[in-house]
C-alpha positions as CSV (number, residue, x, y, z in Angstrom):
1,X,18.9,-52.3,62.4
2,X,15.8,-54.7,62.1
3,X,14.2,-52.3,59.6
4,X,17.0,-51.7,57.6
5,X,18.2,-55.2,57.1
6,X,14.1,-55.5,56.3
7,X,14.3,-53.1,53.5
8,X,17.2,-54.7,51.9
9,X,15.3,-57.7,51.6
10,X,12.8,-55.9,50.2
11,X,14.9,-53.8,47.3
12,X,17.2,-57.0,46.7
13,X,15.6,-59.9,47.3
14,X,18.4,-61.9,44.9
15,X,20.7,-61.2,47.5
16,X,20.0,-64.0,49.7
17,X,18.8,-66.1,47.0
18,X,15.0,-65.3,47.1
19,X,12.3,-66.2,45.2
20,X,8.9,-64.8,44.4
21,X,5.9,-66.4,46.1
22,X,2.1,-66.1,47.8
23,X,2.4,-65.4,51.8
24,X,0.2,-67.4,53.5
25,X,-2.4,-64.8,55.4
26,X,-3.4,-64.8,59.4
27,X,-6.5,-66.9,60.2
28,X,-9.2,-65.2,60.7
29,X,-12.6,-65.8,63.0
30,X,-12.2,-70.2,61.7
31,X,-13.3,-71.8,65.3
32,X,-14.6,-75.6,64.4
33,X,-14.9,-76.2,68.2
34,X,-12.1,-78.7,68.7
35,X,-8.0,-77.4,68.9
36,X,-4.7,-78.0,69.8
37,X,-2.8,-75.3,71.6
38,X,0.7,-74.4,70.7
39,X,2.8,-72.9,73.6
40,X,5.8,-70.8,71.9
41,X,8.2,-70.4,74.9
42,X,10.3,-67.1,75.2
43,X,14.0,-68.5,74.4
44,X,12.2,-69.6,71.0
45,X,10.7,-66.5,70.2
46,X,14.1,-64.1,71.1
47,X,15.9,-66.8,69.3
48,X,14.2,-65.7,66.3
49,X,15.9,-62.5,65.0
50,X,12.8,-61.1,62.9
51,X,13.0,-57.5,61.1
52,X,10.1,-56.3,61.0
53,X,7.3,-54.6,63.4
54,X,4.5,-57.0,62.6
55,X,5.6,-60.4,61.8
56,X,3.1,-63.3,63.0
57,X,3.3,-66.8,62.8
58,X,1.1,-69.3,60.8
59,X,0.0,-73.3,61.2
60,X,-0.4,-75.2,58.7
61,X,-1.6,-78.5,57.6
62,X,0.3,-81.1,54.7
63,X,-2.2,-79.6,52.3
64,X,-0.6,-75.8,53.1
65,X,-4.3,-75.1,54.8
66,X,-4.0,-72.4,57.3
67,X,-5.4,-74.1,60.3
68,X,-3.7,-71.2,63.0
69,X,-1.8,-68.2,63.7
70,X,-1.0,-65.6,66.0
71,X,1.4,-62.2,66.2
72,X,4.5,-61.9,67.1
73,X,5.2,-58.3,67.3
74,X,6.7,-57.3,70.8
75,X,3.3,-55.9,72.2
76,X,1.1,-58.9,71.3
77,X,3.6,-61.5,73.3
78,X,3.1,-62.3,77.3
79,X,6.4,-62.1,79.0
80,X,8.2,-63.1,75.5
81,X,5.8,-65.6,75.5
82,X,3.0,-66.4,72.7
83,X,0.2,-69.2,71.9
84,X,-1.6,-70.2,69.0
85,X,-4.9,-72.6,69.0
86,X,-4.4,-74.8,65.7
87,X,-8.0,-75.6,65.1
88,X,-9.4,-78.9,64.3
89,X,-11.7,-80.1,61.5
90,X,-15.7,-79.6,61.5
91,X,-17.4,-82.9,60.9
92,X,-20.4,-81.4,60.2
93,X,-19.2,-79.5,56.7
94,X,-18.3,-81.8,54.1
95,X,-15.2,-80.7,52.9
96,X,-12.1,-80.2,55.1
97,X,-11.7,-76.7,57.0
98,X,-9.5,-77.8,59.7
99,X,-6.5,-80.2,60.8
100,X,-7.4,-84.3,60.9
101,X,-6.1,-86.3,64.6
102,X,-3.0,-87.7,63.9
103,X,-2.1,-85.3,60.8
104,X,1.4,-83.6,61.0
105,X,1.6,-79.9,61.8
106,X,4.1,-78.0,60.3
107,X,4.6,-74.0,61.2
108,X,5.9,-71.0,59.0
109,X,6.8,-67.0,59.6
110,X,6.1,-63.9,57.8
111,X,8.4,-61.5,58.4
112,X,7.6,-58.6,56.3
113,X,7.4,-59.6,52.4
114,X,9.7,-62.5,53.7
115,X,9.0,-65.9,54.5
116,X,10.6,-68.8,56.5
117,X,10.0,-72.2,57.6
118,X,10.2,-72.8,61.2
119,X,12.6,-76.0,61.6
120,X,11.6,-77.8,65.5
121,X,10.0,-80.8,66.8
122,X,7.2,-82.2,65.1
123,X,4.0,-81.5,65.8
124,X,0.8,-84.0,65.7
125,X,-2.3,-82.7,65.6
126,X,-4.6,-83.6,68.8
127,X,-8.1,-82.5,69.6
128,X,-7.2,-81.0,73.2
129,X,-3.5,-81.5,72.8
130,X,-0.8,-79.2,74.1
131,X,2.5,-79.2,72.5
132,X,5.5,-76.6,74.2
133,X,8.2,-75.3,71.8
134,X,11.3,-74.3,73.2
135,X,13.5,-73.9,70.7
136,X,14.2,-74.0,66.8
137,X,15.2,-72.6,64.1
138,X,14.1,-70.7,60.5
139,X,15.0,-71.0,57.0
140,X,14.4,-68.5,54.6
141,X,11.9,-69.8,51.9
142,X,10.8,-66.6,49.5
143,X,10.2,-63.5,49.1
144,X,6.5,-62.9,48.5
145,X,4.6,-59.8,47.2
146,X,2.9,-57.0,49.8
147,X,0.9,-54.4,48.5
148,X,1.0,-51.2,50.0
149,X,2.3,-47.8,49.9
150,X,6.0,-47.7,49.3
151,X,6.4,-44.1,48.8
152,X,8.5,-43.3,52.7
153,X,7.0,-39.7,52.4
154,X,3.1,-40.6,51.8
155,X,1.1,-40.2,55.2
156,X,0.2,-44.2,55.2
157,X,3.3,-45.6,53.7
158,X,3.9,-49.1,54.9
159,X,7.3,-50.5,55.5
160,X,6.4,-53.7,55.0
161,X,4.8,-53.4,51.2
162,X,7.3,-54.2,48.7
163,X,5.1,-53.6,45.3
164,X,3.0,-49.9,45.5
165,X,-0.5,-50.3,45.1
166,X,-1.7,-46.4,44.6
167,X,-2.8,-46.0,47.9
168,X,-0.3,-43.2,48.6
169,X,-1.7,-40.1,50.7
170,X,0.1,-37.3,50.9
171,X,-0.3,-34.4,53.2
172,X,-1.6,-30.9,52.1
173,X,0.9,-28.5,52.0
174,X,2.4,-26.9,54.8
175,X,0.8,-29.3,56.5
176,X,1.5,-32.9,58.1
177,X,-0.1,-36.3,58.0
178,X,-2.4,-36.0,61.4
179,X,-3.6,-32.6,59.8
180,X,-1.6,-30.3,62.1
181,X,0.7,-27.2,60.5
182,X,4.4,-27.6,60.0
183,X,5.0,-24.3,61.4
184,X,2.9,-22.7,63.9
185,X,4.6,-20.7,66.3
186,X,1.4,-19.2,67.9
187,X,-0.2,-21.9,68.1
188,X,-3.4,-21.0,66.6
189,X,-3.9,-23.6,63.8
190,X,-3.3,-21.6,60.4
191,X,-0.1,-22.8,59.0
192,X,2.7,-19.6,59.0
193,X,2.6,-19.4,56.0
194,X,-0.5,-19.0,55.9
195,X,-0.9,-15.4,58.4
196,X,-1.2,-12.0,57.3
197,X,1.4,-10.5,60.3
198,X,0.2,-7.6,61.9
199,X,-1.9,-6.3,64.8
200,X,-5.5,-6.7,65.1
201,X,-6.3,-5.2,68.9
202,X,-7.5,-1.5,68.3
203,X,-6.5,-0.7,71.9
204,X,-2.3,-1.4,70.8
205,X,-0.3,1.2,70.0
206,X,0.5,-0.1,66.9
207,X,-2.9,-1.1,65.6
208,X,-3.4,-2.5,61.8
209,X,-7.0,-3.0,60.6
210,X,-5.8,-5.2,57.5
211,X,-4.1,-7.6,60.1
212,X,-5.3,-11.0,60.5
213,X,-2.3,-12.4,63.0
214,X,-1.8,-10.6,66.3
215,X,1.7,-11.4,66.7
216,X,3.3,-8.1,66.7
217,X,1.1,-6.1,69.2
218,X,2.4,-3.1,70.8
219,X,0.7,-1.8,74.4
220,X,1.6,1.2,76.4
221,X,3.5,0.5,79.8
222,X,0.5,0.2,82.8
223,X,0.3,4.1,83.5
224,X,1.9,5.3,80.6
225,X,0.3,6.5,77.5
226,X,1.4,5.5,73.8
227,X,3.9,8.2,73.9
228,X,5.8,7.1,77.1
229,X,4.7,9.5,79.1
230,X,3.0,9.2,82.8
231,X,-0.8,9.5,82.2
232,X,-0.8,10.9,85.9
233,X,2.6,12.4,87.7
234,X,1.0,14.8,90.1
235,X,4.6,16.1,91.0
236,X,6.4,16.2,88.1
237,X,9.4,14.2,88.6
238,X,8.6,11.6,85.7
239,X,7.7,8.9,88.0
240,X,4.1,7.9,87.9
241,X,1.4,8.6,90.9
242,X,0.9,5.0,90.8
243,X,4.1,3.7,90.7
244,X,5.4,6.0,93.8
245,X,7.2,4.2,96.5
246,X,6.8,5.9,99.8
247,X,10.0,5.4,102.1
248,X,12.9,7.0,103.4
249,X,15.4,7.9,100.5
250,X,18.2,9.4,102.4
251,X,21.1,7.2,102.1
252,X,22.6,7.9,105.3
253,X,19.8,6.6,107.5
254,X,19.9,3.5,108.6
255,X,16.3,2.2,107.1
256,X,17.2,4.1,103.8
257,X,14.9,1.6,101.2
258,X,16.7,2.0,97.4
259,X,13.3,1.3,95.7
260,X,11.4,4.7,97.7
261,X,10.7,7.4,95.2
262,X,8.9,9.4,97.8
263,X,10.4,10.5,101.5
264,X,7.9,9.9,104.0
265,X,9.4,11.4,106.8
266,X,10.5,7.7,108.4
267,X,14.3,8.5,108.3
268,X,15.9,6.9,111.5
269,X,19.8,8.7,111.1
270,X,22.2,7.8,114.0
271,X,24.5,10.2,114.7
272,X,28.1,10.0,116.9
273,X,29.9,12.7,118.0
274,X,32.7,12.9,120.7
275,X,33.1,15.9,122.8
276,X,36.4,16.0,125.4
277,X,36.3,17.6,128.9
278,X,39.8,18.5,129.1
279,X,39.1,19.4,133.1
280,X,38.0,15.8,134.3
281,X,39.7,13.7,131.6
282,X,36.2,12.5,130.7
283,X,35.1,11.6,127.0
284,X,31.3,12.0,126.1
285,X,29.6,10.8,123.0
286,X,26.4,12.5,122.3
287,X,23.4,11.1,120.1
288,X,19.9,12.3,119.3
289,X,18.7,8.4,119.9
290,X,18.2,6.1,122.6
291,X,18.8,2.3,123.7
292,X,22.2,2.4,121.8
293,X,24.5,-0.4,122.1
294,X,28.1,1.8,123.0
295,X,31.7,0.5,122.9
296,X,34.7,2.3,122.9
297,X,38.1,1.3,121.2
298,X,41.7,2.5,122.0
299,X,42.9,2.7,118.5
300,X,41.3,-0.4,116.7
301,X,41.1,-2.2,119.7
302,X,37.5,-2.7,122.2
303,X,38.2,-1.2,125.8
304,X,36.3,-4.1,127.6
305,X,33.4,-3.6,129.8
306,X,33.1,0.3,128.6
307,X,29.6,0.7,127.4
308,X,28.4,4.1,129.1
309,X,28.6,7.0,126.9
310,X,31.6,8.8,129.1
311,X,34.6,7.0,129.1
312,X,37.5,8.0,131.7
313,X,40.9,8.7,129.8
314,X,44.4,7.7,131.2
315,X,46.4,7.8,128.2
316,X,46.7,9.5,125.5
317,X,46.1,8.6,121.7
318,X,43.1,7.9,119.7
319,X,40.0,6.9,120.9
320,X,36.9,6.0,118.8
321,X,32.9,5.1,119.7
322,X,30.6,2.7,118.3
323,X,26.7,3.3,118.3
324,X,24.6,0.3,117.4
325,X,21.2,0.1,117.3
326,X,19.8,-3.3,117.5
327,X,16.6,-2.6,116.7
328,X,17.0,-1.4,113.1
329,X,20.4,-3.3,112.4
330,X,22.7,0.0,111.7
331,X,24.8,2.5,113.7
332,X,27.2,5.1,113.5
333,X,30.8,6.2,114.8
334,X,33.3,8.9,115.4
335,X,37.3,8.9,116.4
336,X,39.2,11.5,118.3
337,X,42.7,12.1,118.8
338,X,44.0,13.0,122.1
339,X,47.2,14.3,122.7
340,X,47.1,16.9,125.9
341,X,50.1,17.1,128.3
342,X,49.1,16.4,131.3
343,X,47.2,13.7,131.2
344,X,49.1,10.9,132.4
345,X,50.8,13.2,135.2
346,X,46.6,13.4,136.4
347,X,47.0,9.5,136.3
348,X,49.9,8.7,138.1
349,X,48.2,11.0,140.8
350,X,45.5,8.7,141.3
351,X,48.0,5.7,140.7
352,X,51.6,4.6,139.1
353,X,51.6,1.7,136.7
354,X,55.1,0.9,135.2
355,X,57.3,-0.4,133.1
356,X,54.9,0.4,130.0
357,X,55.4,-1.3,127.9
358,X,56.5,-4.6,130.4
359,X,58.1,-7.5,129.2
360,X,58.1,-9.8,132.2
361,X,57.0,-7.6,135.2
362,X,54.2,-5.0,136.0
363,X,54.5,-2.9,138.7
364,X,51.4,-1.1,140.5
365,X,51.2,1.6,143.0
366,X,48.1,2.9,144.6
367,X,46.9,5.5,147.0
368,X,45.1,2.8,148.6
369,X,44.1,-1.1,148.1
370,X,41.2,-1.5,145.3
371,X,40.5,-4.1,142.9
372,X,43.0,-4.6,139.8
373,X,41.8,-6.5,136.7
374,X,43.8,-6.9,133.5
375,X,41.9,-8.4,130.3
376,X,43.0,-8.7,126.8
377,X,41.4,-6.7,123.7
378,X,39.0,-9.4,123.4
379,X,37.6,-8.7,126.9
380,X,39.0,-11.9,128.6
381,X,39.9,-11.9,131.9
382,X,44.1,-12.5,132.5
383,X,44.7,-11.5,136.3
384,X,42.7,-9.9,139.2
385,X,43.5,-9.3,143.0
386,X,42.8,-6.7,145.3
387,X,46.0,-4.6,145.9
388,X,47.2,-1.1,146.6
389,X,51.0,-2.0,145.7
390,X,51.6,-5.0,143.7
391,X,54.2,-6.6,141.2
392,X,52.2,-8.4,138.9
393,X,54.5,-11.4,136.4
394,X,53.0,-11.1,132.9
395,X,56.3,-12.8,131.2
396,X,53.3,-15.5,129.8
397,X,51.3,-12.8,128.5
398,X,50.9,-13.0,124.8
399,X,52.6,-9.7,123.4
400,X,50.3,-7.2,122.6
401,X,47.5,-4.6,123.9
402,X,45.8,-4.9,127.5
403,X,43.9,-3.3,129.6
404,X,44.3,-2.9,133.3
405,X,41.0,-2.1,135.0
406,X,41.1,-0.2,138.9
407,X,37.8,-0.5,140.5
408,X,37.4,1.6,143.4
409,X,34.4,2.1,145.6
410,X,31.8,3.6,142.3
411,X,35.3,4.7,140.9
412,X,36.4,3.0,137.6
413,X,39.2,4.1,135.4
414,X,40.6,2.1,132.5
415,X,44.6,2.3,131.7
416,X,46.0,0.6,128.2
417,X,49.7,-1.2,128.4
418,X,51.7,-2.9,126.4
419,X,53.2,-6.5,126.8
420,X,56.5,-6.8,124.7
């Protein structure tokens, strides 16, 4: 906003009634020895409202002698602060360079090609004075001429120059001001416009002797030649010698790797396989590995505490095995449906368990007393006693699947029931 209301004051100086005159320049190196410092406080200074990015203030005496000055663009203040050492005259030269005790100071700002008179307290000049200004006003005065470069797309143009002087520099073509190219996308200092395209590295596949920019380079793959093809592929199934990935590549095992290209013989496949001895009522999972985690289910549900790999059957229906193997984070399973006659007659030889399902009582018979354990499918423990005839009250039992366990002596069998 600063610059723009500048440059209207610049083009149009008429429109805030201005008229041509002389600017009055910064001091520069005067020092007669004696001065008067000039403290221009920060509310002063913002009060201000200047344009431009180099405006500076100037001292003068009643005969319009510069006697002082200073900037007051933002980076040459101190906390929005500012000083300027109006200097006295030398006694020694004849005629007067300097301000005279007692003589009144007055203080102007160029602002560009503008200038104003600064309207505040007076100021009498005093060898070794101080004088703090804290607040004031400016008028605008004129308009005065500054030479300069006013063409905005010349390297040195100067925002402040209202009248061109010639000076003008304009970059080279395809080029800017500092001397750096418009466009380069390599990065390699010629201009684009400037490059002859093309490859220049004899080992690419797409070489070009007349090339002077390597921008479009083509190399074979590592291990291939030009033509895609492996430079060695000892067995011939398009995948490089180098690039082989040893592993096992059978997807069924449980360390199968997705990136091997070559079997190594490391293949660790679990197998499970559930055989039935229809004599002793015995399931029996067989595996080709050791130091398996086993648990059976009755349909979808875990038989608790069954973890050997032969489970005693009761019931009929369908029974399944889990294999884990902890140490390689996999496993395998199989399911088997039983359905012989006979089965439960076997059981209720060793023992009689009704109503199944039960809705508020289940009733136990045994040959003799032995431990009796029912948990739910989630292995947690619901009742236990030792009994050989027992009515047991399950009317609190959640409805669903359970599992009454009879432990006697080294003899364990497992029966399912229902709670309804």
């Amino acid at each position: 906003m600063r610059q723009l209301i500048a440059l209207l004051l610049l083009l149009s100086p008429t429109f805030v009634g201005a008229q041509s005159c002389e600017l009055p320049s910064q001091l520069d190196g005067l020092n007669t020895g004696s001065n008067m410092t000039l403290l221009l406080n920060d509310s002063f200074i913002s009060s201000l409202s200047l344009n431009t990015n180099s405006p500076y203030i100037v001292a003068l005496t009643e005969n319009d002698l510069v006697v002082g000055s200073a900037s007051l663009a933002d980076e040459d203040l101190n906390n929005g602060m500012q000083s300027i050492a109006v200097w006295g005259d030398d006694a020694i030269i004849d005629s007067i360079v300097g301000a005279i005790p007692g003589e009144t100071i007055s203080l102007q700002i160029v602002d560009g090609a503008n200038l104003y008179i600064v309207n505040t307290i007076p100021i009498i000049f005093t060898v070794n004075g101080m004088s703090l200004i804290t607040s004031g006003s400016i008028t605008y005065e004129c308009t005065g001429i500054v030479l300069g470069c006013t063409d905005t797309n010349a390297c040195n143009y100067d925002l402040d120059a209202n009248e061109d002087d010639g000076s003008c520099i304009n970059p080279l073509e395809f080029y800017h001001c500092d001397g750096n190219c418009i466009l380069d996308n390599d990065n390699d200092g010629v201009c684009d416009e400037l490059e002859i395209y093309g490859c220049v590295e004899p080992m690419a596949c797409n070489y070009n002797p007349l090339a002077t920019e390597t921008d479009s380079c083509i190399y074979a793959v590592p291990n291939y030649n030009c033509e895609g093809e492996c430079i060695n592929d000892e067995d011939n199934d398009g995948i490089c010698d180098e690039e082989e990935v040893d592993g096992c590549t059978n997807i069924f095992a449980c360390n199968y790797q997705e990136t091997a290209t070559e079997d190594d013989g490391s293949c660790i496949v679990i197998t499970a396989d559930i055989f039935y001895n229809q004599l002793e009522n015995i399931l029996t999972v067989e595996t080709q590995h050791d130091s398996l985690e086993i648990t059976w289910l009755y349909y979808n549900s875990v038989i608790p505490f069954e973890h050997n790999d032969t489970l005693h059957l009761s019931e009929d229906g369908v029974y399944g095995v889990l294999l884990y193997d902890p140490i390689n984070d996999c496993g395998s399973t199989d399911t088997v449906h039983i359905n012989v006659v006979g089965i439960s007659d076997t059981f209720e030889q060793a023992f009689k368990l009704y109503p199944n399902p039960a809705s508020d009582y289940l009733h136990i018979e045994l040959q003799h007393e032995a431990r009796v354990t029912i948990f739910n499918t989630q292995g947690k423990l619901m009742y236990q006693t030792s009994t050989q005839e027992n009515t047991i009250p399950v009317s609190e039992f959640p409805n669903g699947l359970y599992f009454l366990r009879v432990e006697d002596g080294n003899k364990i069998e497992t029966h399912p029931w229902i709670k309804q």
